[in-house]
N, C-alpha and C positions, 0 to 999 in steps of 0.2 A: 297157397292154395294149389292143389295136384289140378292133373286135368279132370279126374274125375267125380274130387269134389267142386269142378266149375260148372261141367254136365248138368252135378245136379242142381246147382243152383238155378239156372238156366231154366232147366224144366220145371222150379219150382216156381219162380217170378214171372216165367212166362206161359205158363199151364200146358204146357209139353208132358208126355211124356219120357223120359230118358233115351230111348233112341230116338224119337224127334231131334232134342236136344244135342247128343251127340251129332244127330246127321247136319244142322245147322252149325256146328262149332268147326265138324270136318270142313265143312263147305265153305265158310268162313277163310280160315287157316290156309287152303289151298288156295283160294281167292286172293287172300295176301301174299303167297311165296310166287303164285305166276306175275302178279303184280312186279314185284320186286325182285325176281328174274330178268324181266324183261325190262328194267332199270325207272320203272316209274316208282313215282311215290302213291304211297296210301295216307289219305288224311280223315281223318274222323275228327270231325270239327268238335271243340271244347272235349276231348280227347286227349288228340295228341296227333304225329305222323310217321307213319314206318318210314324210313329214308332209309333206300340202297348206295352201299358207299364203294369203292371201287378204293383196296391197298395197293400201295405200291411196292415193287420186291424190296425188299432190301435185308441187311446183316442183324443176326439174332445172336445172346450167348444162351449157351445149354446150362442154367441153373446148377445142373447136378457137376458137370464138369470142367467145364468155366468155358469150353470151345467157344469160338466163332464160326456161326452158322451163316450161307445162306439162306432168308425165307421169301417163298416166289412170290407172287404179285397174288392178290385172291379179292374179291370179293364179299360183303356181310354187309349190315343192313345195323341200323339204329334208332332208337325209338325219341323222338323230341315228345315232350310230355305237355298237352296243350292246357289255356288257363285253365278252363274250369276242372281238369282233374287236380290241376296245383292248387287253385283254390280249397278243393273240396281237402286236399289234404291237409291242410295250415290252416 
């Protein structure tokens, strides 16, 4: 599903129309990345939980050329999948 067939799903379940829809997804989305910036978690209970994870540097090889890379320390974020979406999937 693209974002913009989520849009409309959004406005159709929830009788929005499409820029409502989008303004609540936007608002949504930036709600989570400040979240998870700022190194808390987001939990949507029977969901799931965005979890920010904090990499630590270490040596990478280059696929293409077989090098030994440095790669720095970074930051990204992971999504745990809560029961009832595991459930609803199985």
């Amino acid at each position: 599903m693209t974002k913009a067939e989520l849009i409309s799903a959004i406005a159709e379940k929830a009788g929005l129309n499409k820029n409502q829809s989008r303004d609540a997804l936007e608002a949504f989305l930036s709600s989570v990345t400040a979240s998870l910036k700022s190194g808390k978690e987001v939990r949507l209970v029977g969901f799931g939980s965005f979890v920010p994870v904090a990499r630590k540097a270490g040596t990478a090889r280059n696929p293409r050329t077989g090098a030994t890379v440095q790669r720095p320390a970074s930051k990204t974020a992971r999504f745990r999948v809560g029961e009832g979406l595991k459930t609803a999937l199985n």
